[in-house]
N, C-alpha and C positions, 0 to 999 in steps of 0.2 A: 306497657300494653294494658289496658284497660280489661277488666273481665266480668264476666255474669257466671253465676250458678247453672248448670245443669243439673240433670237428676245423676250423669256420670262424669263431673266434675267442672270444674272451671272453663269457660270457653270464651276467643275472643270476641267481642261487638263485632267484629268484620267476617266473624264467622256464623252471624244469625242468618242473613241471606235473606231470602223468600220465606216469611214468619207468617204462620195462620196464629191471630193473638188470640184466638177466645175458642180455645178446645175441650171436649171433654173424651179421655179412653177409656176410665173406670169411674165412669158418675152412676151406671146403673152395673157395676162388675160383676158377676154372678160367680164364686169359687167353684160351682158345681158343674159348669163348664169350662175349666179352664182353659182346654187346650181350644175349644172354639173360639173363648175370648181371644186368646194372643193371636192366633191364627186368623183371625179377621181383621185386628189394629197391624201385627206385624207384615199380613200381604196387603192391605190398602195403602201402607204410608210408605212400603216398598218402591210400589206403585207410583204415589206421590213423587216421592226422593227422585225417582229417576225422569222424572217430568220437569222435575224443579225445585222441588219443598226441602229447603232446609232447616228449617226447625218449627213446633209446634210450643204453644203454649198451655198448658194442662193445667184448666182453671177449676178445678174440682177441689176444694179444700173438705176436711173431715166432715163428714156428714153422720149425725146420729137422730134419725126420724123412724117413726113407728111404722114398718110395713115398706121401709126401701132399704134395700141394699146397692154397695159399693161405699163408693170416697176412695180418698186418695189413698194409694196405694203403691208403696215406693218402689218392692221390690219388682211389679210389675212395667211400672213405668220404665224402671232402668231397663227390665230385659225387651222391651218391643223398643226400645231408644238403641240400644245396643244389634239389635237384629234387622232393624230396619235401616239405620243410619241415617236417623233423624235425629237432630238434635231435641229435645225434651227439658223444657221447665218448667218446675210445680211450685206450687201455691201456699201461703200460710193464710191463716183466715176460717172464715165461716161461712157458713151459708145456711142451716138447720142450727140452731146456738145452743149448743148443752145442757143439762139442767144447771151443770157446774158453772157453767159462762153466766147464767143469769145470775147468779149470786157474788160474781167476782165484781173487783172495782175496775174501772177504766184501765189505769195502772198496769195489776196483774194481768189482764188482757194483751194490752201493751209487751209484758215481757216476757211472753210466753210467742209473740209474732216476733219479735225480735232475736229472741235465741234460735226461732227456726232458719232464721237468715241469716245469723252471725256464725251458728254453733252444729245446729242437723235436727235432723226431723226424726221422731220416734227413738233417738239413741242411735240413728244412724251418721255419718259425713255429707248425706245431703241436704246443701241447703235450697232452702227458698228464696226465687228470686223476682216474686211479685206478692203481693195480698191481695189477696179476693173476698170479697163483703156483698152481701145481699140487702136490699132493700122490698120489699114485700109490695107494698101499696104508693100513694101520695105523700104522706106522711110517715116519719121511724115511728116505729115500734119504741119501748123505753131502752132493749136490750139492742135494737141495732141502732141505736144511738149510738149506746156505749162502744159499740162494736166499730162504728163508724169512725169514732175519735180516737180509739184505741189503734184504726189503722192507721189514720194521721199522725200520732204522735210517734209511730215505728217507721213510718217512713219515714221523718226530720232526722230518725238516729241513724237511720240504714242507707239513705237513697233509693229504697227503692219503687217500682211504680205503684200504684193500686189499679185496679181494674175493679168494675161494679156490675152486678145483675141488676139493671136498669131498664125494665120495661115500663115502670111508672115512677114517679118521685124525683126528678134529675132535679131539680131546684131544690129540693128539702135534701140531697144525697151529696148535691155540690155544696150549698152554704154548711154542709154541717160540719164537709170536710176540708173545705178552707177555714173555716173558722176555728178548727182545733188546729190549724197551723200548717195543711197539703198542700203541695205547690201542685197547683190544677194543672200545669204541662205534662205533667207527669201523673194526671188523674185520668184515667178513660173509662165511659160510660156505656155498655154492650144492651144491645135492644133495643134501642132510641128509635128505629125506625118501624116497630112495631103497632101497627095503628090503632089495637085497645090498648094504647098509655098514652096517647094524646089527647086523651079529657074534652072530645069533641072540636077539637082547632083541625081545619082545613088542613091539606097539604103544604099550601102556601102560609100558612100560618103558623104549621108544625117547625118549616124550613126558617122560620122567620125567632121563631123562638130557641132552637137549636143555635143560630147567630149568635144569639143573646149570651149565650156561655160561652160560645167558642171565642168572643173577643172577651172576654174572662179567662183563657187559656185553656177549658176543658176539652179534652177528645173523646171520640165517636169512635163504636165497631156497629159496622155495618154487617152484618150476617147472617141475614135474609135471602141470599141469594139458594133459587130454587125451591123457595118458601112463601109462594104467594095466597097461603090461607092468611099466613099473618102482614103480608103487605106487599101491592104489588111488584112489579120489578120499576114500572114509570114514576110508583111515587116514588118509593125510595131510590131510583137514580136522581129525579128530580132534586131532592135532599141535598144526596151526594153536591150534584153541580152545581147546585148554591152555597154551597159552603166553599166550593172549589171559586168558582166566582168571585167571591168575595175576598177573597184570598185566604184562602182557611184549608189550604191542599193538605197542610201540615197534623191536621187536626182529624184526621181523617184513617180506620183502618180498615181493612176489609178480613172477615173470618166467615167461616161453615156455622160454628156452634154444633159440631156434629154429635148426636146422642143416637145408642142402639143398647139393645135388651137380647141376653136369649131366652128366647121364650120355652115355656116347660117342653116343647117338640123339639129342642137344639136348634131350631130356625131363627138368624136372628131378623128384628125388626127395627127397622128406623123411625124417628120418632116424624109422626105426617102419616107413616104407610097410609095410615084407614084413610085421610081424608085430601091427601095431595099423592097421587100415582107418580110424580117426578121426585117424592122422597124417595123411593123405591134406588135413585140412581146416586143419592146422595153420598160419598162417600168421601176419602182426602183427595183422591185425583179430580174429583168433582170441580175442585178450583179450575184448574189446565184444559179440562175437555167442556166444561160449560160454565163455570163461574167469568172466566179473562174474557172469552169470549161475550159474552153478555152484554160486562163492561165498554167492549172494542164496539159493537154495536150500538151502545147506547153514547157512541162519541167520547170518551177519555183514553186517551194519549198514549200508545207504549209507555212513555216518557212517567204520565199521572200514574198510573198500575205500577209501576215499578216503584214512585215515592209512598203511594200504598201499604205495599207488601216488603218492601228492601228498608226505604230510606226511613218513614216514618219509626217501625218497631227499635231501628235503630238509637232514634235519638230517641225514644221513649223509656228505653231501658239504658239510657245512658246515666252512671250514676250524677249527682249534682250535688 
């Protein structure tokens, strides 16, 4: 039996089910609220679970930036994973780079992503069962370069996927991590369909350049849905069904990217409140009551939503 990492242990590929791949529960974590925190992840994905959702991907790796709180956060992911009976996988990687990360070599980068998948995270047994890397702009920075190759070359020893914050850069984000040795099947690119990182290309041109990688093997998270300050729902279905078209179903995920804050009143907020009133509804069941349906409207298939959300995460996280 083949298996992946949890945050509560080993589980089968047959046991991922209906995967949202690009999550966040403690990217803005507040300690000072605890019990509001769990009490919002643990009744939303309750929620979720009993809808459909079996497992979430918790793409938040360590974050140390001046004025933000959260990052990954093991002990709590295990207790809302455990209370809610969602399956939970977390991240090795970066996203904010250290003082310390800028000074290390590729290398040590490298073995420090690799013992959290092989070995456990912070001194604990859980391991990591994706990498997560940031790219900022068009172009790497010199430290997420390193950072780049360093997650390519833990993938070649581990098998496992990487996943990228990919609002701008996919071609400078793809070549850099094929070229230190990623098998792009197993590369997906979150944000693509955001329309300040298409560098002024049309729809039809965004759709046409996204091709470009996908017959290179790269994959796409689409996670826009009820997020139309950053793109609407026609273009980015539009997207979608060209890729789908083309024959690129495979290449294809759909996720929330859901982010919330408690704010200094204990109220929490989702990230849109101020300037999209349908953030307001955002939450993990948000897939099931307005995300599938959206989809079912805009023409793709029980059959397509299911390779989506079941079949694709499946082989994505299949080791290789």
């Amino acid at each position: 039996m083949v298996s992946i990492n949890s945050v509560l242990g080993p589980i089968s590929l047959d046991d991922l089910g209906v995967t949202l791949i690009h999550e966040h529960i403690v990217a803005s974590y507040n300690s000072n609220y605890k019990a509001i925190e769990l009490n919002y992840a643990i009744s939303t994905l309750k929620k979720a679970r009993i809808m459909g959702l079996n497992s979430l991907v918790e793409v938040t790796p360590r974050i140390v930036h001046v004025g933000r709180k959260g990052g990954r956060n093991i002990p709590v992911l295990q207790e809302v994973s455990r209370k809610s009976g969602v399956n939970i996988l977390c991240c090795t990687g970066y996203y904010d780079p250290t003082p310390e990360v800028k000074k290390m070599t590729v290398e040590e980068i490298t073995e420090i992503m690799v013992r959290e998948i092989e070995e456990g995270i912070n001194g604990t047994d859980v391991r990591a069962a994706i990498i997560k890397v940031k790219g900022n702009d068009f172009v790497l920075s010199k430290v997420e370069k390193k950072i780049f190759e360093a997650a390519a070359k833990a993938q070649i020893r581990t098998g496992v996927p990487i996943q990228t914050h990919c609002i701008k850069g996919l071609k400078t984000q793809f070549e850099t991590l094929t070229s230190a040795g990623a098998n792009p099947n197993h590369c997906a690119f979150a944000h693509v369909s955001t329309t300040w990182g298409w560098e002024g290309r049309s729809v039809s041109q965004q759709a046409d350049f996204l091709l470009d990688f996908a017959r290179r093997g790269a994959c796409f998270v689409f996670d826009n849905l009820g997020w139309e300050q950053y793109v609407s729902h026609e273009d980015q279905f539009y997207l979608i069904r060209r890729l789908v078209d083309a024959g690129f179903a495979d290449k294809v995920f759909i996720s929330l990217d859901l982010n919330w804050r408690v704010k200094d009143n204990g109220v929490i907020e989702r990230e849109g409140d101020s300037v999209n009133p349908e953030s307001r509804k955002r939450d993990f069941p948000y897939l099931f009551t307005h995300g599938i349906p959206l989809l079912e409207e805009a023409g793709f298939s029980e059959k397509l939503i299911h390779k989506f959300l079941v079949e694709n995460p499946k082989e994505y996280f299949t080791p290789f």
